[in-house]
C-alpha positions in Angstrom: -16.7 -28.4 18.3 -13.2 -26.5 18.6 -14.1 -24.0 15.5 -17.4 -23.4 17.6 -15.3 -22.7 20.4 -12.5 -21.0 18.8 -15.3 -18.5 17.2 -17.3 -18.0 21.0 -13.7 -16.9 22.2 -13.2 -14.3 19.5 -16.5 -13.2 20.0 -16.3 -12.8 23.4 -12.7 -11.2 23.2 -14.0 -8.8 20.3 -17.4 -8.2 22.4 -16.5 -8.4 26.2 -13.8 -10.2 27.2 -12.7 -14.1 26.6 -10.8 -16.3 29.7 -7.0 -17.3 29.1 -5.9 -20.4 29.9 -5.2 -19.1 33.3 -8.4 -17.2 33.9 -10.6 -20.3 33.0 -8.1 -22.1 35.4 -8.8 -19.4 38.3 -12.5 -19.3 37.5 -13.1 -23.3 37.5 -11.2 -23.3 41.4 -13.4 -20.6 42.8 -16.5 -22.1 41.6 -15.5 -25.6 43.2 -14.5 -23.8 46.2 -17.5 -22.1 46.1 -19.7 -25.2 45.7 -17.6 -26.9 48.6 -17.9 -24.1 50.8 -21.9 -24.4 50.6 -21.4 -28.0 51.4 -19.2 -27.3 54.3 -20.6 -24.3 55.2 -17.0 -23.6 56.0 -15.3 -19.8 56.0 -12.1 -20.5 54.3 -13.4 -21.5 51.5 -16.0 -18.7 51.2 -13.0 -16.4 51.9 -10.5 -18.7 49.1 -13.4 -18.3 46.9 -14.5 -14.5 47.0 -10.4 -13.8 46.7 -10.3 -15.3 43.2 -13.5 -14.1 41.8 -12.4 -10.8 43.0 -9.2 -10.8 41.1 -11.3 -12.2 38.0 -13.5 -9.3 38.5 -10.5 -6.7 38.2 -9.7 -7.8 35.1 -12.8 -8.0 33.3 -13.6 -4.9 34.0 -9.5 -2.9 33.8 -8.6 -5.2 30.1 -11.7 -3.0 27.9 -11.5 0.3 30.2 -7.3 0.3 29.2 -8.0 -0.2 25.8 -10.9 2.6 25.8 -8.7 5.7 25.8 -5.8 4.8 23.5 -6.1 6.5 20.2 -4.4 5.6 16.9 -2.5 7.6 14.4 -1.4 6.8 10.5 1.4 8.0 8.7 0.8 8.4 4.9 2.9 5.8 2.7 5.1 6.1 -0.1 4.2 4.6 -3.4 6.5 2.1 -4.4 7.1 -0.4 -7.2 7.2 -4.1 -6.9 9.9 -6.0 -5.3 11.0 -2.6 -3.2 9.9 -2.4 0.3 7.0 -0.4 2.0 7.6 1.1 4.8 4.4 1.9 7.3 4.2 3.8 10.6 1.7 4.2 13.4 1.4 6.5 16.2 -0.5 4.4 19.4 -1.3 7.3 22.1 -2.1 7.3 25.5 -3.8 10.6 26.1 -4.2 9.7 29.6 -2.6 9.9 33.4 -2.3 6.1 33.9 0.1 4.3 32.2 -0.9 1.0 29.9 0.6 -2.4 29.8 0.8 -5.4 28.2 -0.4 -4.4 25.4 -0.5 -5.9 21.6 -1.1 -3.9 18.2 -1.8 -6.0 14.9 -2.9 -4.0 11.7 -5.1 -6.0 9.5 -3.7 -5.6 6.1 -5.5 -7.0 2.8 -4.4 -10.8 2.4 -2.5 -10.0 -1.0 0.2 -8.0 0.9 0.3 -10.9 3.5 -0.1 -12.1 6.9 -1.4 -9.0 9.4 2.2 -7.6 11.2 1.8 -7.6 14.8 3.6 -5.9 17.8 3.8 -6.0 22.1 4.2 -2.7 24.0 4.9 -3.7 27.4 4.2 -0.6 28.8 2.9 3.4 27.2 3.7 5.6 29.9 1.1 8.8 30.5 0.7 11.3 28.0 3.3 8.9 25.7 3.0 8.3 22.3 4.8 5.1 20.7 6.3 5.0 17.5 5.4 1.2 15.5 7.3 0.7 11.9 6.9 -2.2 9.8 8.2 -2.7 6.6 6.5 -4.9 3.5 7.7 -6.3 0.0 4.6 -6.9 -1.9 4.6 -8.5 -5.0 1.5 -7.9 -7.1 1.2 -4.4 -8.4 -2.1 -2.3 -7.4 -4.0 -0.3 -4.9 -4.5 -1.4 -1.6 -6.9 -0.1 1.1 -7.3 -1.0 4.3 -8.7 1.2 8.1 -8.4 -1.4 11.3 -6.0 -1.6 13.8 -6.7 -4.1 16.3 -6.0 -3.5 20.1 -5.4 -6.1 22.2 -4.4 -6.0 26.0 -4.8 -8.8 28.8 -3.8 -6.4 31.6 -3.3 -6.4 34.6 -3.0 -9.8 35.6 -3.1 -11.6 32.1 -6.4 -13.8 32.8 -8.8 -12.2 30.6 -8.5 -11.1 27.0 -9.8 -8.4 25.3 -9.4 -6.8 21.9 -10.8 -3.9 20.0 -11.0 -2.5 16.7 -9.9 0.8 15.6 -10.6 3.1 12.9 -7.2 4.6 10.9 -8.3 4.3 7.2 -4.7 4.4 4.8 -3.9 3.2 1.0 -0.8 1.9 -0.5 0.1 2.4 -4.0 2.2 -0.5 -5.8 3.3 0.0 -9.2 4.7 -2.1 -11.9 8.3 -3.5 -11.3 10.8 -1.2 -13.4 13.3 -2.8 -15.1 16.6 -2.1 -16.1 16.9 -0.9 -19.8 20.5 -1.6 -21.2 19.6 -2.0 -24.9 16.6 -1.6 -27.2 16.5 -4.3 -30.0 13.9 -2.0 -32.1 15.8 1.4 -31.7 18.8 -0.9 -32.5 17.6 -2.5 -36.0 16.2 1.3 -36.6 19.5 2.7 -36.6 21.2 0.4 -39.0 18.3 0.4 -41.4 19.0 4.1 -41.4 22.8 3.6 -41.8 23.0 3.2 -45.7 20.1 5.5 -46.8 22.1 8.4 -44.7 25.3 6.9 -46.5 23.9 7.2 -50.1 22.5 10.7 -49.2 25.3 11.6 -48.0 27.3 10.7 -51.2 24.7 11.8 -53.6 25.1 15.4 -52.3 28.9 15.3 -52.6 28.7 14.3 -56.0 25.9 17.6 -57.4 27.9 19.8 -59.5 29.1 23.0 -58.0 29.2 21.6 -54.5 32.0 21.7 -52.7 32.5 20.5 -48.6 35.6 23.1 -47.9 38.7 24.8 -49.1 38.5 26.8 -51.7 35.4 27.1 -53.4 36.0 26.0 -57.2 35.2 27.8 -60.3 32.3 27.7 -62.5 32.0 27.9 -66.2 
């Protein structure tokens, strides 16, 4: 029963909007109010009632339009090799004249470079642009792809959730771990099997008649 549950919130989150804790709280007191001002048939509680759903109502319908006009940017990554740290960067823009709050970024990477990082703006003034960097050690060579950030926002009042997917495709290229090379054992055993054929050349050439390594050359005949 709670996956089922757990998988109608993110639906509704992803889709329209899913109740926090506190907006479930504020919508089960205005329905009873509701319910016991027909009973009552008294004004108050008609009044207590409309108040709440009317504050319910504002955030249903400011969470999605706040999330409608932000647009995301991608920076191109550096390839790196394994065990050095990647280094990511994205742009979140608010081309508009009201300012956003309460906002949260999460960028879904592939599971092999490990749990999705996630970030809170509190608030993206008008016309602002806000820098997020995130930084990665992955440990398994390769190619990685991945193109959603998710937006997420519960503003204004933090009763209602909503979260939306964006579109900013990027790659990351992890190559093999380099290692330090101090010695080679094959170049090693090379050079001293090649020590005493050089050495017998060497002396082989000294020792042709007539050949002479310096001074004064010496007489034939």
């Amino acid at each position: 029963m709670s996956r089922l549950l757990q998988w109608l919130l993110r639906w509704l989150e992803t889709h329209w909007v899913a109740p926090a804790y506190a907006g479930g709280v504020l919508l089960g007191l205005a329905i009873a109010f509701l319910g016991a001002a027909v009973n009552s048939m008294a004004g108050w509680l008609y009044a207590m009632s409309g108040v709440m759903l009317a504050i319910a109502l504002i955030n249903i319908w400011a969470s999605p339009r706040s999330l409608r006009s932000l647009q995301i940017h991608r920076q191109a990554i550096r390839p790196i090799s394994v065990g050095e740290t990647l280094a990511a960067e994205i742009v979140i823009d608010n081309p508009t004249a009201r300012p956003q709050v309460l906002l949260q970024i999460r960028d879904q990477l592939p599971t092999l470079l490990g749990p999705p990082p996630e970030t809170a703006i509190a608030t993206l003034a008008p016309y602002q642009q806000h820098l997020w960097q995130y930084v990665l050690t992955p440990t398994r060579r390769g190619i990685y792809h991945w193109d959603t950030v998710m937006l997420r926002t519960a503003a204004p009042f933090g009763l209602f959730w909503c979260q939306r997917p964006r579109l900013a495709a990027t790659h990351a290229t992890v190559y093999p771990q380099i290692l330090p090379l101090t010695h080679c054992p094959l170049i090693d055993q090379m050079g001293i099997a090649e020590g005493p054929a050089v050495a017998v050349i060497s002396t082989s050439s000294a020792s042709q008649p007539g050949t002479h390594t310096g001074g004064t050359p010496l007489p034939l005949g």
